[in-house]
ROSE-4610 file (N, C-alpha, C; in Angstrom, 1 decimal, always signed):
// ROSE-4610
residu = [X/X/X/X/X/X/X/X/X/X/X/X/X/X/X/X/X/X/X/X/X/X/X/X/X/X/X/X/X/X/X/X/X/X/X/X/X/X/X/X/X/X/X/X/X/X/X/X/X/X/X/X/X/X/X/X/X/X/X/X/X/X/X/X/X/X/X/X/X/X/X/X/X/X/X/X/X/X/X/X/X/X/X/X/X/X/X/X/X/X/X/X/X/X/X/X/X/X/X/X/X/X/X/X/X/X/X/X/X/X/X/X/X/X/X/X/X/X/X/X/X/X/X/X/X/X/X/X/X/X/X/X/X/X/X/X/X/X/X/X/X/X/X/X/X/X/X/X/X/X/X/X/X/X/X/X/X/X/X/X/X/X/X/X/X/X/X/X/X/X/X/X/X/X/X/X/X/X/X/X/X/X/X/X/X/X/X/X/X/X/X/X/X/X/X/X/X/X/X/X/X/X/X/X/X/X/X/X/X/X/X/X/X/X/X/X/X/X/X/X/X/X/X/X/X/X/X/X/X/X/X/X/X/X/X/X/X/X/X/X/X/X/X/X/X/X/X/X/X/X/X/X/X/X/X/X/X/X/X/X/X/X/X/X/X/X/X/X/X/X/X/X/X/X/X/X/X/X/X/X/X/X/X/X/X/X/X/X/X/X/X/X/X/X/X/X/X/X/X/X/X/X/X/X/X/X/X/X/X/X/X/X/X/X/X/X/X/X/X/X/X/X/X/X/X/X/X/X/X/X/X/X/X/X/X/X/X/X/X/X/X/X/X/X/X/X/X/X/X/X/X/X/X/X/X/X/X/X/X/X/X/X/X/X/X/X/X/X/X/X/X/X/X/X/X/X/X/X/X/X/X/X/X/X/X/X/X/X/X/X/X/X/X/X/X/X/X/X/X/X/X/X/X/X/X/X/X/X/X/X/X/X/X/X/X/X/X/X/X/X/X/X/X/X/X/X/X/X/X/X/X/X/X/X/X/X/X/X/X/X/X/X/X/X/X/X/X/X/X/X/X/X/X/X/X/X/X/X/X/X/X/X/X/X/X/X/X/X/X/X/X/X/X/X/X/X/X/X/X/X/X/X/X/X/X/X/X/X/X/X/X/X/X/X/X/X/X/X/X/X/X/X/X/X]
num = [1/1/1/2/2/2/3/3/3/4/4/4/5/5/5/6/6/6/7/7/7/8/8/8/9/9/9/10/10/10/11/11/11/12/12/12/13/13/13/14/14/14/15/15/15/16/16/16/17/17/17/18/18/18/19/19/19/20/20/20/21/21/21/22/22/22/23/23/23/24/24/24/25/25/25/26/26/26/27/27/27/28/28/28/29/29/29/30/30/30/31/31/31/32/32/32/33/33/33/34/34/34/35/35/35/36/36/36/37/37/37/38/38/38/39/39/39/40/40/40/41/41/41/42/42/42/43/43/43/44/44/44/45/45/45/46/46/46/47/47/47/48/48/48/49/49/49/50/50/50/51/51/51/52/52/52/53/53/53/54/54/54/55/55/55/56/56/56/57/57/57/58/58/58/59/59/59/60/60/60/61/61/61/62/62/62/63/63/63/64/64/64/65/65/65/66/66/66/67/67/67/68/68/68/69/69/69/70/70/70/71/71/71/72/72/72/73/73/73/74/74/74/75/75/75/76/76/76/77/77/77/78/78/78/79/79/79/80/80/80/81/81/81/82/82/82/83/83/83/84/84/84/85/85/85/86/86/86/87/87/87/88/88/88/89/89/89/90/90/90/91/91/91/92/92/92/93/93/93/94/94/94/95/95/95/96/96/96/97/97/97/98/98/98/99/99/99/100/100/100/101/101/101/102/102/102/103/103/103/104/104/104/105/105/105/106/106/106/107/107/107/108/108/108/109/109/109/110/110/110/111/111/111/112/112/112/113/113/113/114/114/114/115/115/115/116/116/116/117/117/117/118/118/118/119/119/119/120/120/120/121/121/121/122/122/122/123/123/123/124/124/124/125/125/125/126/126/126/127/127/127/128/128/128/129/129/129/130/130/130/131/131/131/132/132/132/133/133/133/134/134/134/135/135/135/136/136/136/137/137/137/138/138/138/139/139/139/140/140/140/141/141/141/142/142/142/143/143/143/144/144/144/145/145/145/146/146/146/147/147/147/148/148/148/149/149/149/150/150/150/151/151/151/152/152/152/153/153/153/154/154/154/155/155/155/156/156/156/157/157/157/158/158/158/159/159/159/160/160/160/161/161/161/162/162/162/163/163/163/164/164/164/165/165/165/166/166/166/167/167/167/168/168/168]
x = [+24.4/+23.3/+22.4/+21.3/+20.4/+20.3/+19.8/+19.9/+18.9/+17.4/+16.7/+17.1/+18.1/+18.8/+19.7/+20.4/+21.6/+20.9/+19.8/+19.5/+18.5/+17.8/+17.3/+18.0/+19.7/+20.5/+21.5/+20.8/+21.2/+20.3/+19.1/+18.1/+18.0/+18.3/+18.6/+19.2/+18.9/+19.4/+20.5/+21.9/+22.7/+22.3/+22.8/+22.9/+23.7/+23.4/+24.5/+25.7/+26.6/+27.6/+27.5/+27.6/+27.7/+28.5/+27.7/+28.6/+29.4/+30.7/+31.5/+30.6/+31.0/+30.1/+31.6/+31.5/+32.5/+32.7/+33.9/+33.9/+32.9/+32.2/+30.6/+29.8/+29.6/+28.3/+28.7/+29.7/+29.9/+28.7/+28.7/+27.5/+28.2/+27.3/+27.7/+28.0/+28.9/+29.5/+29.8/+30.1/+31.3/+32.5/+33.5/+34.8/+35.9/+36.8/+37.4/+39.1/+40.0/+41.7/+41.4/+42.6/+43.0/+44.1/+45.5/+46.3/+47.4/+46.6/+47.2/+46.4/+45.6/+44.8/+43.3/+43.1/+41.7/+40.7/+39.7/+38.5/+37.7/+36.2/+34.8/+34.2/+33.8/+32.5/+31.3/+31.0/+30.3/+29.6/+29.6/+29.1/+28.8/+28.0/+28.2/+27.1/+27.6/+27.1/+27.2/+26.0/+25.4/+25.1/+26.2/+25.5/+24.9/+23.6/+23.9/+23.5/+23.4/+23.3/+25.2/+26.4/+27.8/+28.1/+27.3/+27.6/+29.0/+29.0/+29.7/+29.1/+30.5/+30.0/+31.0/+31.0/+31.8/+32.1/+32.9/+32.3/+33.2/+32.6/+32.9/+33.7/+35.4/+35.6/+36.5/+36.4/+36.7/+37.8/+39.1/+39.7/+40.3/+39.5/+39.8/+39.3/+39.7/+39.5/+39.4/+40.0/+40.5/+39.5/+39.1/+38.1/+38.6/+38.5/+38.8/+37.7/+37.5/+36.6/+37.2/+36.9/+36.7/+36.4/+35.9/+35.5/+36.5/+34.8/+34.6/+34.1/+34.8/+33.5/+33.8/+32.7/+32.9/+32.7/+34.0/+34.2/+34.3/+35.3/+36.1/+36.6/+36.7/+37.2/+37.0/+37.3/+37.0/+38.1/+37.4/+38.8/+38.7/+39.6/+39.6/+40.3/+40.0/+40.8/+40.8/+41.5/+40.8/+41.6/+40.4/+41.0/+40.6/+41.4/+40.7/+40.3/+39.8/+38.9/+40.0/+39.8/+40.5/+40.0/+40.7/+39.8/+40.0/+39.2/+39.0/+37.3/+37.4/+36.4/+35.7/+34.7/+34.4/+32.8/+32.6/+31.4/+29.7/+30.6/+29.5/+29.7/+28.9/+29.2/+29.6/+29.1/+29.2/+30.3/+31.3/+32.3/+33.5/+33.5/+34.2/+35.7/+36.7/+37.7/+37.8/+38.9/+39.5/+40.7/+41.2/+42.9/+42.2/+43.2/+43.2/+44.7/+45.3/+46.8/+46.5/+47.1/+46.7/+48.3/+48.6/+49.7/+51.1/+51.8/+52.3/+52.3/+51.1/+50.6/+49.5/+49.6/+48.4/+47.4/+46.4/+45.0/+44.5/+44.1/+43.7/+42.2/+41.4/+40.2/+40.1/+39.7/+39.6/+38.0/+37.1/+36.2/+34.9/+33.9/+32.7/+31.6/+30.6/+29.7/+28.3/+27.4/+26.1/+25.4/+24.8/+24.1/+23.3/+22.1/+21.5/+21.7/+22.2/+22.7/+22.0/+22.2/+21.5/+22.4/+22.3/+23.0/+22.8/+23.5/+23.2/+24.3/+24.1/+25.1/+25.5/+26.5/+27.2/+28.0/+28.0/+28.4/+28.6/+29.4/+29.4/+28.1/+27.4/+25.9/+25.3/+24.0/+23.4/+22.3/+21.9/+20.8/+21.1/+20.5/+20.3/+19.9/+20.3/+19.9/+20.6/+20.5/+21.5/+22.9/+23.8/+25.3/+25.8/+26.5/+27.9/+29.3/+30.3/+31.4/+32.4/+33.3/+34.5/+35.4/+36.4/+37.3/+38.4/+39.7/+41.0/+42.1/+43.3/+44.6/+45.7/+46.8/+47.9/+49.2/+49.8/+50.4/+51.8/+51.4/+52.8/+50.9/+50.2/+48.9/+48.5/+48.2/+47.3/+46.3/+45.1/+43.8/+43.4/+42.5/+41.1/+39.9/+39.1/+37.9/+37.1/+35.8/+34.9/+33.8/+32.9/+31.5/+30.5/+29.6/+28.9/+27.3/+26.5/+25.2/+24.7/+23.5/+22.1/+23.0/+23.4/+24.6/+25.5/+25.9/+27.6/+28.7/+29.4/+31.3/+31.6/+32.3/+33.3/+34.5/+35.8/+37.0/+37.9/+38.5/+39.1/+40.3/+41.9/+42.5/+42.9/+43.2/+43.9/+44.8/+44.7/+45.3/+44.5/+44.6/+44.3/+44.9/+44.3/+44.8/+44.3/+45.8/+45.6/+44.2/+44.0/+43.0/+43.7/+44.7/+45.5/+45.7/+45.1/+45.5/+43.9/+43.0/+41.8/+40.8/+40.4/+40.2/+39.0/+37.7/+37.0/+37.2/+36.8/+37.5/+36.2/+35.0/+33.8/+33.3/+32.2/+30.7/+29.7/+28.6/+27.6/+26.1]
y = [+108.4/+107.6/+108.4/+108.2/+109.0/+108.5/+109.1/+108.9/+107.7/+107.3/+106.8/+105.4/+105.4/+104.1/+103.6/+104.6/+103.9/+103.1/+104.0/+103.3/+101.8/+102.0/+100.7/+99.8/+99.9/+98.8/+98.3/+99.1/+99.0/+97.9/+97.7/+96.7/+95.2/+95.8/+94.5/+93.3/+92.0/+91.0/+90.5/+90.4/+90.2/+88.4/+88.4/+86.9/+86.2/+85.1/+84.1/+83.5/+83.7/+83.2/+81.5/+81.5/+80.1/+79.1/+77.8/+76.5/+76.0/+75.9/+75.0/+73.8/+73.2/+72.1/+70.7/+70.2/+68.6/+67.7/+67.2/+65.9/+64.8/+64.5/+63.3/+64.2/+65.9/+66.2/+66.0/+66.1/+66.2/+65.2/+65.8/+65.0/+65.4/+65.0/+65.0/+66.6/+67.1/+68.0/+69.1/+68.2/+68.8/+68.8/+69.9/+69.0/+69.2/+68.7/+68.0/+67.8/+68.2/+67.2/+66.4/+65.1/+64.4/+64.0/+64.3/+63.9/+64.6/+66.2/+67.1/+67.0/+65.8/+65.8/+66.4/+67.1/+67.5/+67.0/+66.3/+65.6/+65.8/+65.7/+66.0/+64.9/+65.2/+64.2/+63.8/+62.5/+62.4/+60.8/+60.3/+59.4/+59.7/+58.5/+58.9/+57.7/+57.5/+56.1/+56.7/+56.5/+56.5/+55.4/+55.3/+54.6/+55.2/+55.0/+56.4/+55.4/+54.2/+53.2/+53.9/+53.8/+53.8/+55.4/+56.5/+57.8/+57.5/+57.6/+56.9/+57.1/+57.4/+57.7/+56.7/+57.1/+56.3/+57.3/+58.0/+59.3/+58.8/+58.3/+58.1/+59.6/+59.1/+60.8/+60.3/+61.4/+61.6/+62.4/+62.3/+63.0/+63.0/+63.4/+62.9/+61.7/+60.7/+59.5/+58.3/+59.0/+57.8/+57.8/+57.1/+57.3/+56.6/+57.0/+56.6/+56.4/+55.9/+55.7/+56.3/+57.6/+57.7/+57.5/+56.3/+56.1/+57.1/+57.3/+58.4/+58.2/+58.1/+57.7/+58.6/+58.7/+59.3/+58.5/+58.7/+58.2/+59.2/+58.8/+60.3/+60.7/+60.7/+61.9/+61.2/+62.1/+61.7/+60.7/+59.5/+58.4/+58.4/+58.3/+58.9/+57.8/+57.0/+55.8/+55.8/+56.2/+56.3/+54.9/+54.5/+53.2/+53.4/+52.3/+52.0/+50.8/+50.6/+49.2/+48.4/+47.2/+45.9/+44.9/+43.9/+43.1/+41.9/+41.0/+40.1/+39.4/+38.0/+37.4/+36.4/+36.6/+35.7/+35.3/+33.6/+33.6/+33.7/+33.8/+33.5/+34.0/+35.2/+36.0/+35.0/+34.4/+33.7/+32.5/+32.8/+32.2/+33.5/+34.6/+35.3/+35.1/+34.7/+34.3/+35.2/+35.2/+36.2/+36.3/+35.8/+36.2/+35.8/+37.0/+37.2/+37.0/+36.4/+36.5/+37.4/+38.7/+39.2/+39.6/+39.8/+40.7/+40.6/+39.4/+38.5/+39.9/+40.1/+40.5/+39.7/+39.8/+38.7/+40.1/+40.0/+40.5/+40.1/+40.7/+40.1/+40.6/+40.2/+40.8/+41.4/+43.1/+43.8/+44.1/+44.0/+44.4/+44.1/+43.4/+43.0/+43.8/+44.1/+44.7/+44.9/+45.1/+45.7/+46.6/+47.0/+48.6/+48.6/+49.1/+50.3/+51.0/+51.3/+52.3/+53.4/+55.0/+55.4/+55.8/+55.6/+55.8/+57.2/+58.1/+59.0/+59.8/+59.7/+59.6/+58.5/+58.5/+57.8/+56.4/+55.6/+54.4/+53.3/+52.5/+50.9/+50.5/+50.4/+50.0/+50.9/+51.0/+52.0/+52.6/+51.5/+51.5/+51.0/+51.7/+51.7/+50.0/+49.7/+48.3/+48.2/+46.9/+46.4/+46.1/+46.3/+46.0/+45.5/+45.2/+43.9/+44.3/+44.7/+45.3/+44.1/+44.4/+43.4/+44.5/+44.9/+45.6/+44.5/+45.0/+44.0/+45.5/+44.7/+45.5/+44.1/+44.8/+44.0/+44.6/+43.9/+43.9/+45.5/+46.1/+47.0/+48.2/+48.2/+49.2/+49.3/+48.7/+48.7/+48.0/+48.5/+48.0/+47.6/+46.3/+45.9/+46.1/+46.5/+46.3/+45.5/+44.5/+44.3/+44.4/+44.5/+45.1/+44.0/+43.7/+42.8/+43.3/+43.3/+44.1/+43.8/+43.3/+42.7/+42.1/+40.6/+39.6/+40.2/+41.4/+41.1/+41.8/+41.4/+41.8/+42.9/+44.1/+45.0/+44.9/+45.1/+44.8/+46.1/+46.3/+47.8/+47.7/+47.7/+48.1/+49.6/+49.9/+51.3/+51.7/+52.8/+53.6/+54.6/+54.4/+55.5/+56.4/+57.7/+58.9/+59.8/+60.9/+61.9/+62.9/+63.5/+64.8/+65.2/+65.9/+67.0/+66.6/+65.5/+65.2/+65.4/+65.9/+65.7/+67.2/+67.7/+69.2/+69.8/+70.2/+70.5/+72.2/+71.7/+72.9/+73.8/+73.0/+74.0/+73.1/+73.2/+72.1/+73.2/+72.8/+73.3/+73.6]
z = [+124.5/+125.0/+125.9/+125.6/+126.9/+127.7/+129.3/+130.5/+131.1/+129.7/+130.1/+129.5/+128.7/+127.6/+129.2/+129.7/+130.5/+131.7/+132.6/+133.2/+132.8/+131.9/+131.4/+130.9/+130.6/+130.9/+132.5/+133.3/+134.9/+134.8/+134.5/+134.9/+133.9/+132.7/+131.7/+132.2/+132.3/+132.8/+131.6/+132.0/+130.4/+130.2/+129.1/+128.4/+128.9/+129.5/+130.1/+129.5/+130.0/+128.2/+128.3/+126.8/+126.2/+127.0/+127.3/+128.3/+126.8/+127.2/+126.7/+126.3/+125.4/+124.8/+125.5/+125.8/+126.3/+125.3/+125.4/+124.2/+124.5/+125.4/+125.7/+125.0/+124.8/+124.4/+122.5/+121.7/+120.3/+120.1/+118.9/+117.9/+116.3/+115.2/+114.0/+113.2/+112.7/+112.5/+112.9/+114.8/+115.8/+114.7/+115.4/+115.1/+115.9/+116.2/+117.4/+117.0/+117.9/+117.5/+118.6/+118.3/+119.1/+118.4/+119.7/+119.3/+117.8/+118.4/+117.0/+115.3/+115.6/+114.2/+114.1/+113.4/+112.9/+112.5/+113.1/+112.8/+112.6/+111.9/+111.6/+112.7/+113.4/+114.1/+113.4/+112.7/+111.7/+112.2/+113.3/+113.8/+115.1/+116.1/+117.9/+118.1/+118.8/+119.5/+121.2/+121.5/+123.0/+123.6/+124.7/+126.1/+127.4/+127.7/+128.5/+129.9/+129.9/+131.5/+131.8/+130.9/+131.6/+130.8/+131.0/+130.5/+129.3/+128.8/+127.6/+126.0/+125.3/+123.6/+122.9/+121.7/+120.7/+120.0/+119.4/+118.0/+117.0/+116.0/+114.5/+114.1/+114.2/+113.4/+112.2/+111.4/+109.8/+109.8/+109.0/+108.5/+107.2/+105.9/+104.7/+104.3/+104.2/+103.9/+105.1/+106.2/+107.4/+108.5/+109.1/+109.7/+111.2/+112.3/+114.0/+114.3/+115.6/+117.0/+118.2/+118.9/+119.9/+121.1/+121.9/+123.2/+124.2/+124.5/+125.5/+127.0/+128.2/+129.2/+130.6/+131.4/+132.5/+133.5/+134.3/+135.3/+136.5/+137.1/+138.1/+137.6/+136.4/+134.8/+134.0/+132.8/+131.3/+130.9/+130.9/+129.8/+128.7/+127.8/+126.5/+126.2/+125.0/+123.7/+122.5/+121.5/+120.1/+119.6/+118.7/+118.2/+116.6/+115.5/+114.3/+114.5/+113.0/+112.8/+112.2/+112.1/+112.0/+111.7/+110.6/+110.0/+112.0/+111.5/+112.8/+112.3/+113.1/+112.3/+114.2/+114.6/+115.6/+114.9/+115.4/+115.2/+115.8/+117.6/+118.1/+119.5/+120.0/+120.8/+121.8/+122.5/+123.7/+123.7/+122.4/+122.4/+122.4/+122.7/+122.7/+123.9/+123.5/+124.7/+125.5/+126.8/+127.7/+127.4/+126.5/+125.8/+124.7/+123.8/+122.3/+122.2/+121.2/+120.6/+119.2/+118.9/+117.4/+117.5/+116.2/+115.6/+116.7/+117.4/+118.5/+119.9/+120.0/+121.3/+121.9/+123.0/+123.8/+124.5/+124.1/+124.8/+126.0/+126.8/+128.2/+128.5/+129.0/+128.6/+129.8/+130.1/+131.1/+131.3/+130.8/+131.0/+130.2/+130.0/+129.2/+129.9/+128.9/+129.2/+128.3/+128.5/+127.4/+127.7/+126.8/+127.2/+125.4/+126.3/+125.3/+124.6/+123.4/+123.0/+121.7/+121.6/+120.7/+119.6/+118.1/+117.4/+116.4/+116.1/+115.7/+114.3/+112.9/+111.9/+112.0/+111.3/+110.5/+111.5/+112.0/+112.8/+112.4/+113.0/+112.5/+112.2/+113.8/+113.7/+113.3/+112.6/+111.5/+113.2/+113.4/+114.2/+115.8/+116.6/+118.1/+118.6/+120.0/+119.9/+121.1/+121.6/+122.5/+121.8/+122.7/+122.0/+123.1/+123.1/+124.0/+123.1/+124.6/+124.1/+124.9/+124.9/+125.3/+125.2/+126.4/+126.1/+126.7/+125.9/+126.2/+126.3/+127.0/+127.2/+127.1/+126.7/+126.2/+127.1/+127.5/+128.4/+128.3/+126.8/+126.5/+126.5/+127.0/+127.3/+125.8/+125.0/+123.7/+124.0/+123.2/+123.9/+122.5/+122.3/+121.7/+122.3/+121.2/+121.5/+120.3/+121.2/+120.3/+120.4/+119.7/+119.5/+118.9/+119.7/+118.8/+118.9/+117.9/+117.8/+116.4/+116.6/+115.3/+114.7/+115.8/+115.0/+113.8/+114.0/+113.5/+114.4/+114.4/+115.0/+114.2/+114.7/+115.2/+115.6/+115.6/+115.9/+115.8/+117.1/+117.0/+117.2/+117.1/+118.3/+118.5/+118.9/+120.0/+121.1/+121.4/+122.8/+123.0/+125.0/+125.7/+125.3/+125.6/+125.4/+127.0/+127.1/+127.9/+127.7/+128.6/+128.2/+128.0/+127.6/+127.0/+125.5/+124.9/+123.4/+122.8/+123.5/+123.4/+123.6/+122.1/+122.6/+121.7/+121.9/+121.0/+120.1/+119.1/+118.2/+118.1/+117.5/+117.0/+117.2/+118.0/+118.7/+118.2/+117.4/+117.3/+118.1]
C-alpha cells in the first residue's frame, strides 16, 4: 500500500456497524425463533399509543401471534387462534369459562393500530383488545376491529425463548 493510501485511511471516517434490529422492529420476511421454532414474520400489527406489535408468524402451514410490548422490558406472549364466538363488543365479560379454565380479565384497552402483511385485520383502524389470565398463567386474548372478533389463547414467554435470526 502506498504511503499516500495509508494515511488517507488515518482520516477515513469507518462505517458504523449495523444496530441489531429488536423483536418490536420485525416486519414481513424477518425471521425469528421462539421457543426453538423457526418462523417467517409475515404479518405485524402496530400499536404505537402502548409501543406494542402483534407479528403474524408462519411456520409451514401453522400460523402464531406474537404480542410484543415494551414496558420496563420486553413482554413477550405467543398465542394461536381459536374458534370463540361474541356478539357484541360491549358485552364482552370479565370471566370467561373455556376448555374447564376460568379467565379473569387483566387488562382492556384500544389503540390505533397500523397493519402491515398479512394479519387477522387486513386493514388499520381502531381495535379493542381484552387480555385475560387463568389462574394456572394461560392467557386469552380478544380482538375486536371493523365489527368482527378474534380469539387467541397462549403463554408468556421468557426473553431467552425469543431471538431474531435475519431482520432485513
Amino acid at each position: 500500500m502506498s504511503m499516500f493510501k495509508r494515511i488517507g485511511n488515518l482520516f477515513n471516517k469507518s462505517e458504523p456497524p449495523m444496530k441489531e434490529k429488536s423483536m418490536l422492529g420485525l416486519a414481513p420476511g424477518d425471521i425469528c425463533e421462539v421457543s426453538l421454532v423457526t418462523y417467517e414474520v409475515v404479518g405485524r400489527v402496530h400499536n404505537r399509543s402502548r409501543n406494542a406489535v402483534v407479528l403474524t408468524l408462519q411456520d409451514g402451514q401453522d400460523l402464531a401471534y406474537l404480542h410484543i410490548e415494551e414496558r420496563e422490558t420486553l413482554q413477550y406472549a405467543l398465542y394461536k387462534p381459536i374458534d370463540g364466538r361474541l356478539d357484541n363488543p360491549n358485552e364482552v365479560p370479565s370471566i370467561i369459562d373455556l376448555d374447564d379454565k376460568s379467565y379473569h380479565l387483566e387488562e382492556e384497552y384500544e389503540g390505533n393500530v397500523l397493519v402491515t402483511g398479512r394479519a387477522p385485520f387486513m386493514q388499520g383502524g381502531e381495535q379493542h383488545v381484552w387480555q385475560y389470565q387463568s389462574d394456572d398463567n394461560f392467557l386469552l386474548r380478544i380482538e375486536w376491529q371493523n365489527g368482527r372478533f378474534m380469539m387467541y389463547d397462549g403463554e408468556s414467554l421468557i426473553s431467552a425463548d425469543v431471538k431474531v435470526i435475519r431482520a432485513s
